[in-house]
N, C-alpha and C positions, 0 to 999 in steps of 0.2 A: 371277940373270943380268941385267946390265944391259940398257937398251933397245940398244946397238949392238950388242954381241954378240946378242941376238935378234935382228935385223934382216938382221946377218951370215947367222947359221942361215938364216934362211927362204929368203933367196934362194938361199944355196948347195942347199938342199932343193929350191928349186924351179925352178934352171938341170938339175939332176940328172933331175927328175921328165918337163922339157919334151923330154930331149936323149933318153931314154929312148922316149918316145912315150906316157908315162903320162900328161899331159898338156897341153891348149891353152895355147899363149901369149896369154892374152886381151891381155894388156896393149899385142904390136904390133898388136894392131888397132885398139886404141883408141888407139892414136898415129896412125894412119893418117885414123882420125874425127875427130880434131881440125883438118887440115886445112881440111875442110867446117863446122868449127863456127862457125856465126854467130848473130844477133840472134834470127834467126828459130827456128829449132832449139829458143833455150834459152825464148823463148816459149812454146813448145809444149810443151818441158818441164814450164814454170811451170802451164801451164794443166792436165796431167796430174794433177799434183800436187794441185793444189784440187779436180779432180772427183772423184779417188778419195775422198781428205780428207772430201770435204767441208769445206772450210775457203776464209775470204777473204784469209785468212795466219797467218803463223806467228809473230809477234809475241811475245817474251816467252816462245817455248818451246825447248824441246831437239830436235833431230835427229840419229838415229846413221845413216851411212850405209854399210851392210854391202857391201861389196865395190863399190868405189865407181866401178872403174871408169877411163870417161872424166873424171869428178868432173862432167858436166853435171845432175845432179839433186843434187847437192854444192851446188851455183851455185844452182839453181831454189831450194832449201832456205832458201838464205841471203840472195838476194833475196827474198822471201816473211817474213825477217824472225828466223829460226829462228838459233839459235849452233849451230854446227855442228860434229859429229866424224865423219871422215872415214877409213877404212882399205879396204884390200887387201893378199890375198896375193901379187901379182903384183906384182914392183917396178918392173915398167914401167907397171902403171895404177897404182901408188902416183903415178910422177912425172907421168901424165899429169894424175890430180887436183892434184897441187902446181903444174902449168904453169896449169891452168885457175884458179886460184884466184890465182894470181901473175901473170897479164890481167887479173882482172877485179874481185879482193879482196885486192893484195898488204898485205901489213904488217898484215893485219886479223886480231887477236886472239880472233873471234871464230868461226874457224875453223882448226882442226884437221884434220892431216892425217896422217896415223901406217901405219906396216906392221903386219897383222897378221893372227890365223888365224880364222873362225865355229869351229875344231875345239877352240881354244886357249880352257880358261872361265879360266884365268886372268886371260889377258889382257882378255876380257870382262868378268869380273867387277871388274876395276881401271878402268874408265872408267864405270861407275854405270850410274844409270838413266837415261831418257829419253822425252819427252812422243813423242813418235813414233822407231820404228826402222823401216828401210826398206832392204829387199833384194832387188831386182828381178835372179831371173832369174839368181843367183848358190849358193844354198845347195846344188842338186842338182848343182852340179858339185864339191863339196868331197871328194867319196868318201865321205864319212858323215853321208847328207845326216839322218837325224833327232838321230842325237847335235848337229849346227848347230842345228836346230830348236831345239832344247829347252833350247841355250843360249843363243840369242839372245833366247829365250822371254823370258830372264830380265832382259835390259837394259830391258823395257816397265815404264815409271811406272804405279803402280796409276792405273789412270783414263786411261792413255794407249792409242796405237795402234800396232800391228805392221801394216807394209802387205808382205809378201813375193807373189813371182809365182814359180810352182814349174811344173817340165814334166809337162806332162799325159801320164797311162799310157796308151796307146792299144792295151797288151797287145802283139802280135806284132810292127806296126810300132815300135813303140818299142824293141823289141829289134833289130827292123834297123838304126832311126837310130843304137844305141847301136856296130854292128860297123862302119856307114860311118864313125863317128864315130873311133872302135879305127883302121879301114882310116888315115884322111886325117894322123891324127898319125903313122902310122908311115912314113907315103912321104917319099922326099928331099923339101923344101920346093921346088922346083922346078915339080915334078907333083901340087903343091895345087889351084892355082890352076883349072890343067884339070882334076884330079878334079871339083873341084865344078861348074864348068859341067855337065858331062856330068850328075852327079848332079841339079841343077836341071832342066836341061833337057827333060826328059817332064814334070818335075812343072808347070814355065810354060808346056807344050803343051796339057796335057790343061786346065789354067785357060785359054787362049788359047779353046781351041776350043770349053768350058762356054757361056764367054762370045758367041760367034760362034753358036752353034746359039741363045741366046737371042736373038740381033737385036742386042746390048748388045757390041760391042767395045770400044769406047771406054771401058768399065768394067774391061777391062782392063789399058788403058794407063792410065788415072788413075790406078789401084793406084801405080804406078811414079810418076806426077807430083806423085802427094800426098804419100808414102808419110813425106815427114818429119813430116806432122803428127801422125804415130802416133808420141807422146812425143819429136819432136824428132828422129828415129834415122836410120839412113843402110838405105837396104836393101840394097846390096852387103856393107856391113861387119855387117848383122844376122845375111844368112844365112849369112855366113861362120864368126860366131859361132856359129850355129846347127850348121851341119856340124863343124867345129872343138870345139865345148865336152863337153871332157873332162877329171876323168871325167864319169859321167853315171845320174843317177838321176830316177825319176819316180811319180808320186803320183796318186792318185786327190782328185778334192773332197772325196768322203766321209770317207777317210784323213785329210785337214789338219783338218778341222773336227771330229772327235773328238778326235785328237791336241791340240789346243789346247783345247777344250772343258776336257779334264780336267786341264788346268793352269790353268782358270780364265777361258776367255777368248771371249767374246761376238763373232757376227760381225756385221760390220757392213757389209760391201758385199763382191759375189763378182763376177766376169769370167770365164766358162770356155770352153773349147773344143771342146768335146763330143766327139767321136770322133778330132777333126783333132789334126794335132800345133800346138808351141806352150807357151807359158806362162798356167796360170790364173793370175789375181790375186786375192790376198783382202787384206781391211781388218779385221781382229777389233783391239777393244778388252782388252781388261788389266780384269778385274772387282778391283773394291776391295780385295775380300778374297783376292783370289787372291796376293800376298804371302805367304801363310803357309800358302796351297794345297801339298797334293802331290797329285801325277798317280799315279790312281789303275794299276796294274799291267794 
């Protein structure tokens, strides 16, 4: 199959999937964050980047960026010094990464931008290895989120790093985010907007008034005035994402960190969320030998 007729497919598969209500259009929301994308944002970006890393930059290495998005840690990546490869199944965050990359790095060879599947190992296994891969907050919406796992597993350079952020199992509630989530794709686009207020709305009461019984209101509202400094992101367009992102599956810490264990792979820093909802993040390395690893049954 050539690469247009792939390209072809996916979107026909995935105008099909979004008209259906199976699901989210991530991609217009992240045309929508691109409007508020400024200096400051990819800052912040940048600086996410190095603290998970650990790293001063990326100089001289590889970066694959799994479901890319708006393509702003595309940008962080490649500021930071990284050659960069870029894809999505969404052809709207496809073009939102080629916009961002065509402001800020047109004609620049040293990034790639391409359509494609975490489901598809072909197409993963055609674009090699790399010193770091990074999938923030993307692989539990594929519908099959461990078969992604295990093959994105596979694009990590022995000696290299997987940074993904996966949704935390919260058991019951997680099942309910999963029906509001079912509920918001299937309503006329119209009665989104207001579904989700309403759905917010108790949840920034009962934060409102945490906050208020502790003396601390104003801890509050800074949530709202900072809120970009948490990797740059927009909080209208997050928890939009958040209501919106479908399908949807979720994980326990313990669950990722055996699962990657036995395909070889060391952790190196974790971020979790303990009973709340949300994304953990992990940082595991690629052990040397784990090339020739199989994951035991």
């Amino acid at each position: 199959m050539t690469p247009d007729i792939a390209v072809t497919r996916i979107a026909s598969t995935h105008a099909r999937e979004v008209a259906r209500g199976d699901r989210f259009a991530f991609g217009e929301n992240w045309a929508r964050y691109l409007k508020v994308l400024d200096e400051k944002r990819i800052e912040q970006a940048i600086e996410s980047l190095m603290t998970m890393l650990e790293i001063e930059d990326l100089r001289g290495k590889s970066f694959l960026d799994i479901g890319s998005g708006s393509g702003i840690f595309s940008l962080a990546a490649r500021r930071l010094g990284a050659r960069v490869v870029s894809f999505d199944y969404d052809p709207r965050a496809v073009a939102c990464t080629q916009e961002v990359k065509r402001r800020y790095f047109e004609s620049d060879s040293q990034w790639q931008v391409l359509t494609g599947s975490a489901l598809d190992a072909a197409f993963l296994g055609g674009l090699g290895r790399f010193d770091v891969v990074y999938s923030w907050g993307v692989l539990h919406h594929t519908g099959d989120m461990w078969t992604a796992l295990a093959n994105v597993g596979r694009n990590v350079a022995e000696g290299g790093k997987l940074f993904i952020s996966l949704a935390n199992d919260q058991g019951g509630p997680s099942r309910r985010w999963t029906s509001i989530k079912r509920i918001y794709n299937r309503m006329p686009s119209g009665l989104r907007s207001p579904f989700a207020v309403l759905v917010y709305l108790p949840i920034e009461l009962r934060r409102f008034l945490a906050s208020l019984l502790k003396g601390r209101p104003h801890a509050y509202f800074s949530h709202f005035w900072n809120y970009g400094e948490n990797r740059g992101m927009s909080w209208w367009r997050d928890n939009i994402d958040w209501i919106g992102g479908y399908p949807f599956q979720v994980s326990k810490p313990e669950e990722i960190l055996q699962f990657y264990r036995r395909r070889g792979y060391t952790l190196l820093r974790m971020k979790t969320h303990g009973p709340g909802h949300g994304c953990n993040e992990y940082v595991l390395q690629r052990n040397p030998a784990a090339g020739n690893a199989r994951p035991r049954a």
